[in-house]
C-alpha positions as CSV (number, residue, x, y, z in Angstrom):
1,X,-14.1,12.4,-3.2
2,X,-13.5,13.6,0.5
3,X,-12.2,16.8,1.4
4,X,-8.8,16.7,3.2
5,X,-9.2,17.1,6.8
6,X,-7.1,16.6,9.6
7,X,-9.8,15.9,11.8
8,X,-13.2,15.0,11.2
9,X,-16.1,13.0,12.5
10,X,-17.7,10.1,11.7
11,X,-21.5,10.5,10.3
12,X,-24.3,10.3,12.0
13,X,-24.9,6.6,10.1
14,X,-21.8,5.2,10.7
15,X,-21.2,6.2,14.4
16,X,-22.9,3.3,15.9
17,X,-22.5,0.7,13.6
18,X,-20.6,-2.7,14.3
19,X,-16.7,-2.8,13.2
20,X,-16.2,-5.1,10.7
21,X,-12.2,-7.0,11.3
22,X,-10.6,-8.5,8.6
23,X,-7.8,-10.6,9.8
24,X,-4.9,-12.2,8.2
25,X,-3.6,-14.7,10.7
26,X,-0.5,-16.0,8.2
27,X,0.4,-12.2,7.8
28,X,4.2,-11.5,8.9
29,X,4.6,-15.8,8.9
30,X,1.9,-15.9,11.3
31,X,4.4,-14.1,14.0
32,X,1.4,-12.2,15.8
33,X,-1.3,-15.1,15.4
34,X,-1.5,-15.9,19.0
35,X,-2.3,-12.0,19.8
36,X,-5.3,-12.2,16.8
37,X,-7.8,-12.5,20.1
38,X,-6.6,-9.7,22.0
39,X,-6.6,-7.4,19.5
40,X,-10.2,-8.1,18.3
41,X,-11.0,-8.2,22.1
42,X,-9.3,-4.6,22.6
43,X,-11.7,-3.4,19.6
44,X,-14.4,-4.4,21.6
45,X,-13.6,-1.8,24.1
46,X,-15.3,0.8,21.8
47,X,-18.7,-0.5,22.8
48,X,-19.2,-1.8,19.2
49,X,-20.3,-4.9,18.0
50,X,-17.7,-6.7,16.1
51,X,-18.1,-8.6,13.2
52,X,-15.2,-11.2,11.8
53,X,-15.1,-11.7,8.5
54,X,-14.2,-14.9,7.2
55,X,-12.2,-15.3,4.0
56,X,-9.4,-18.2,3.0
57,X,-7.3,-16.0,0.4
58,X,-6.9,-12.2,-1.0
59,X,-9.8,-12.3,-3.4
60,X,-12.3,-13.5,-0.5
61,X,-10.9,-11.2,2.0
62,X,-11.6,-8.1,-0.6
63,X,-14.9,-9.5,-1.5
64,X,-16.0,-10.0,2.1
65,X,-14.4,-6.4,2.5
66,X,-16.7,-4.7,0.2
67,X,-19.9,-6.9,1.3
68,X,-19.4,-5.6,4.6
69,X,-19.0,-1.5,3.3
70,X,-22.1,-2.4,1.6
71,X,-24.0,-3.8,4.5
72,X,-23.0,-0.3,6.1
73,X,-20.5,-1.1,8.9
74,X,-20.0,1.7,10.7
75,X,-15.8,1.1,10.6
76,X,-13.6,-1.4,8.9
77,X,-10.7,-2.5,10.5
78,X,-7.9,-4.8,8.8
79,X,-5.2,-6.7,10.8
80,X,-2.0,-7.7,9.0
81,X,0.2,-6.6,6.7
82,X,0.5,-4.3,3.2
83,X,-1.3,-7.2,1.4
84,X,-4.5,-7.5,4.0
85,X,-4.8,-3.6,4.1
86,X,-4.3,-3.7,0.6
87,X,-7.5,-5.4,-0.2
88,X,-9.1,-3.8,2.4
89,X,-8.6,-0.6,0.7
90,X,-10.3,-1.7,-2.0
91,X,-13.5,-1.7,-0.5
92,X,-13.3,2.1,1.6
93,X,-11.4,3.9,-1.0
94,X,-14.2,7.0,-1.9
95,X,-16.4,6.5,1.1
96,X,-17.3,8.0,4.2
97,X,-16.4,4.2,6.5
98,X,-13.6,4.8,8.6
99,X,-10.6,2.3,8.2
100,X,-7.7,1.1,10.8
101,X,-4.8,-0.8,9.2
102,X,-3.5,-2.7,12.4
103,X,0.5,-2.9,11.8
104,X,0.7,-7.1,12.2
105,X,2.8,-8.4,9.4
106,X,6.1,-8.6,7.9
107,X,5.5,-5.0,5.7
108,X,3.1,-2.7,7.6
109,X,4.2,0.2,5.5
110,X,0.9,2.1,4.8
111,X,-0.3,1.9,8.6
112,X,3.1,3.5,10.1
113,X,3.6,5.9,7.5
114,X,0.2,7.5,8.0
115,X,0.8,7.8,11.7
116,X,-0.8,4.5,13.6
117,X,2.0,3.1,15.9
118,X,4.0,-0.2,14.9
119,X,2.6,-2.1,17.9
120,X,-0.4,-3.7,16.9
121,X,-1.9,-3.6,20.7
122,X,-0.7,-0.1,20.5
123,X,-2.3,0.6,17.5
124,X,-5.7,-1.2,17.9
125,X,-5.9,1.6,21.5
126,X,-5.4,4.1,19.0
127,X,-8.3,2.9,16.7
128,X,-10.6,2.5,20.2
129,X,-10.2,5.8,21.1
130,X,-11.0,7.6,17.7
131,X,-13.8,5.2,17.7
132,X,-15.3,6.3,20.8
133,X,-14.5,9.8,20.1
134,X,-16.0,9.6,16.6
135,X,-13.3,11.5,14.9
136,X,-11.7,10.3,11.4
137,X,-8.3,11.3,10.4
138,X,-8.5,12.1,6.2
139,X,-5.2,10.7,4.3
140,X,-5.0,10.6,0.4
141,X,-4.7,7.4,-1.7
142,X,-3.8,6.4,-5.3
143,X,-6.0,5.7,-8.1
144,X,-4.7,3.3,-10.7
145,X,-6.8,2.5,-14.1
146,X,-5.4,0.5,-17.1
147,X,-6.1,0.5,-20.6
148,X,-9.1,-1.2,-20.0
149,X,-10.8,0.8,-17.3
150,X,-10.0,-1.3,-14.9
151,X,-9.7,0.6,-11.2
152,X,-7.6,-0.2,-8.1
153,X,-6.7,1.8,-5.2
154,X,-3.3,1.5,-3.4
155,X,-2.1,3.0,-0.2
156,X,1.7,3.2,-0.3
157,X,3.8,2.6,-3.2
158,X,3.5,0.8,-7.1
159,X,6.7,-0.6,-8.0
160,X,7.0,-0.3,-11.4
161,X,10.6,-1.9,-12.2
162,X,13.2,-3.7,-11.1
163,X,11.2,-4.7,-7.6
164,X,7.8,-5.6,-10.0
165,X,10.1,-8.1,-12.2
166,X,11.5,-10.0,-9.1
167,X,8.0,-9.8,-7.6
168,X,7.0,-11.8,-10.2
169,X,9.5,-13.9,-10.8
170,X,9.0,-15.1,-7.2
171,X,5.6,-15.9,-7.7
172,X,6.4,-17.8,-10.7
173,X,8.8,-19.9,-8.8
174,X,7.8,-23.3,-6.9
175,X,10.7,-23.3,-5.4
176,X,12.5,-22.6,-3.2
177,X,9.9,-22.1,0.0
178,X,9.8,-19.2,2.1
179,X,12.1,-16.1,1.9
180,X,14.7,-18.0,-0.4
181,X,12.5,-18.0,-2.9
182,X,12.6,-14.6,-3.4
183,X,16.6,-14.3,-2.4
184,X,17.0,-16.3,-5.9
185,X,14.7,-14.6,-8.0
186,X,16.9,-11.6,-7.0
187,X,19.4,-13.1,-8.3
188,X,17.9,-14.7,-11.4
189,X,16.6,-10.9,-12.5
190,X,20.2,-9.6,-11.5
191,X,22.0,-10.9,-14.1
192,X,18.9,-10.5,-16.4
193,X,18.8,-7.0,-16.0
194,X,18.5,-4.2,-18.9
195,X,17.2,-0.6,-18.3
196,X,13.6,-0.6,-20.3
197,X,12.1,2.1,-22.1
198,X,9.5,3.5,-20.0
199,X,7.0,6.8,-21.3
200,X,5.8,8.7,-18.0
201,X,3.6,11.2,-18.4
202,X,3.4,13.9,-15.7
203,X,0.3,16.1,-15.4
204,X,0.6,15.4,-19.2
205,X,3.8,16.4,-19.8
206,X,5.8,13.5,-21.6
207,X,9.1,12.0,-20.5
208,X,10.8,9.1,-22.4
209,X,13.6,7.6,-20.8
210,X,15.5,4.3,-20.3
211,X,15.4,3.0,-16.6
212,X,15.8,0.0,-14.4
213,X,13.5,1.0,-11.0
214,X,10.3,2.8,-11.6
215,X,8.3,3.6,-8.4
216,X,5.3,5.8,-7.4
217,X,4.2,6.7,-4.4
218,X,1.3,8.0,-2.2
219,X,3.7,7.3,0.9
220,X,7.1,7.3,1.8
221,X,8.2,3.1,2.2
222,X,7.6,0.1,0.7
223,X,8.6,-3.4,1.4
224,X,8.7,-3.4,4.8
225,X,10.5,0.7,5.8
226,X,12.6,0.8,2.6
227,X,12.1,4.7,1.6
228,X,12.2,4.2,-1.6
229,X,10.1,7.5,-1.9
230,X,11.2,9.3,0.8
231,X,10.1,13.0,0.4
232,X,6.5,11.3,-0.1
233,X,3.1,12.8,1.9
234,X,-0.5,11.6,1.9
235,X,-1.7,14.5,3.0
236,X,-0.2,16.4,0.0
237,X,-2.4,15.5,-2.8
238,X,0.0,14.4,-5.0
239,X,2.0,11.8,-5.9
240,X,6.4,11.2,-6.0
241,X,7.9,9.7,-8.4
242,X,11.7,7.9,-8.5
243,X,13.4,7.0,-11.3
244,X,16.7,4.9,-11.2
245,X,18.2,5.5,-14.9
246,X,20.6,3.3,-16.9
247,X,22.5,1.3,-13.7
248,X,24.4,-1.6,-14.4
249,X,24.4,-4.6,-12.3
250,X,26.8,-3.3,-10.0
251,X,25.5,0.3,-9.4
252,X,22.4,-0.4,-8.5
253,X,23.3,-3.5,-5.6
254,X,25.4,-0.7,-4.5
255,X,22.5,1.9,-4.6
256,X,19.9,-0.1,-3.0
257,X,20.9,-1.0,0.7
258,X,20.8,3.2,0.6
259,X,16.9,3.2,-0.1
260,X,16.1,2.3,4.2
261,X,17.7,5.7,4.4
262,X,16.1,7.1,1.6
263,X,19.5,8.6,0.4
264,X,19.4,6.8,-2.9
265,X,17.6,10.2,-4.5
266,X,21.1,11.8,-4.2
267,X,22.9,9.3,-6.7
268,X,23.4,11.0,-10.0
269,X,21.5,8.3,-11.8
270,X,18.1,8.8,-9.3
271,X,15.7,11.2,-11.0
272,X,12.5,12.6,-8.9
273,X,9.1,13.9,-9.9
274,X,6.0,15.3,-8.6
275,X,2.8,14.9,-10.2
276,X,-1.1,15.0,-9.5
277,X,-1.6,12.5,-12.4
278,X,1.0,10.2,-13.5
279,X,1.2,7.9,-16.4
280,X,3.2,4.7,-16.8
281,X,3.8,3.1,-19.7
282,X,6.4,0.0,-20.4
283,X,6.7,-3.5,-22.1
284,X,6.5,-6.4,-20.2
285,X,5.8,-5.0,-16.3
286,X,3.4,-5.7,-14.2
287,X,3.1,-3.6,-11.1
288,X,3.2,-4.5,-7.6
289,X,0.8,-1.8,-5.4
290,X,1.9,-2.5,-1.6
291,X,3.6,-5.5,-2.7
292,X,0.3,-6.7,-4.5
293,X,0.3,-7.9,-7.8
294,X,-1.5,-5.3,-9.5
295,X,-2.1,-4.1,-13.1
296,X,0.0,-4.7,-16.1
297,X,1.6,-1.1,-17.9
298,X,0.4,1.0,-19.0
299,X,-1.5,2.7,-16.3
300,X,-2.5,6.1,-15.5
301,X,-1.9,6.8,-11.6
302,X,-4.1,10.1,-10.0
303,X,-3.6,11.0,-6.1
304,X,-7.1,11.7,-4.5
305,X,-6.9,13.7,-1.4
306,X,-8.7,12.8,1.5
307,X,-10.1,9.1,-0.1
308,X,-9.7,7.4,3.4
309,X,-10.9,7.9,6.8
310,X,-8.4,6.3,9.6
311,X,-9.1,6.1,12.7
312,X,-6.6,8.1,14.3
């Protein structure tokens, strides 16, 4: 585990060592592909090597991710959305390479909430600079493990409910294409919905309640600057939680334009936590980490402070 640190710098290993970029150039429907050069060619300006990885879907991309931590890069950079730093995060969750999530798809949630600007040119001169200065900026992420042992690391929020169920419905769905698809899964889920029995446990203190929306996160936003956690802090070493109770159809598409404000935790049927360690248990989810598919409930979430180094 790293120690939480504003500012730190990069060890003596890693300081000169080439940059390993990760690109995704389909992220945010392929909107920023035509600047994919520039930014790799404004990484270069930190006098490192690069080195592109190549991958043709998620599970490459994280394999090639954690082959190149491995190899001892001496940074990892990742540009695209949620999804491509998701994976990314994977492979420098726990160590001492330093990571820059460039903001370059349709969600870039976990990059602007921990401070890197929302242009991608922008953010890549923030990335040189740290790099040529050595320093490291330390943010927390979340551990998740399931029944079975089996670990991944997410950066901004699991979706645990209502948002996991449409998630994936959508990817159950061969059509519609595009955004529509999910538009109708929406509504398929809408008029499917039931609050579900969910047991959290808190720093081992048991809750059992009936609920539609279930999220947990390490940062404020998901899906794209919805604050659906929006007291949330990776700096804090712990974790938020927000629960929407028993809301009917109605309530909650009345509830949830209010979560891009974040003023959703005010509604009588919102219920927030805060917890080092939180377990999730319920029948029939699957959780989405920053918009990933993820692990099926149950899982037991723990916030580690300081287990990422961005460049920043």
């Amino acid at each position: 585990m790293l120690p939480v640190t504003a500012d730190d710098h990069l060890p003596g290993a890693l300081a000169g060592g080439p940059v390993a970029v990760l690109t995704n150039p389909t992220a945010g429907r392929g909107r920023h592909r035509a600047l994919l050069p520039q930014l790799v060619e404004g990484l270069a300006a930190a006098g490192r090597p690069i080195r592109l990885l190549s991958a043709s879907g998620p599970g490459e991309a994280e394999a090639a991710c954690r082959a190149a931590v491995a190899d001892g890069v001496g940074a990892l950079v990742a540009i695209g959305g949620d999804g491509t730093v998701h994976q990314a995060l994977q492979a420098v969750a726990g160590t001492d390479v330093p990571f820059g999530p460039v903001p370059a798809g349709t969600g870039n949630d976990f990059a602007v909430d921990t401070g890197f600007p929302a242009d991608p040119l922008a953010a890549v001169a923030v990335m040189v600079e740290a790099l040529r200065a050595g320093r490291t900026h330390a943010v927390d992420l979340a551990r998740m493990v399931n029944a079975e042992g089996v670990e991944r690391w997410y950066g901004a929020v699991l979706a645990a409910g209502f948002d996991a169920i449409v998630n994936e419905r959508a990817n159950r769905m061969r059509w519609p294409r595009g955004p529509r698809r999910y538009d109708l899964a929406i509504l398929v889920e809408l008029a499917r919905l039931r609050p579900r029995r969910y047991t959290l446990r808190l720093d081992g203190v048991p809750h059992e309640l009936d609920a539609v929306l279930v999220a947990v996160g390490n940062c404020p936003t998901y899906g794209g600057g919805m604050r659906i956690c929006p007291d949330a802090d990776p700096t804090d070493g712990l974790l938020d939680v927000v629960v929407a109770g028993r809301a009917d159809r109605r309530t909650l598409i009345r509830v949830k334009p209010r979560i891009y404000q974040g003023t959703h935790v005010s509604h009588p049927l919102v219920t927030t936590y805060r917890a080092r360690t939180v377990e999730v248990a319920a029948e029939g989810i699957v959780g989405y980490a920053d918009g990933e598919r993820s692990l099926a409930l149950p899982v037991t979430i723990s916030a580690v402070p300081g287990a990422v180094r961005l460049l920043r």
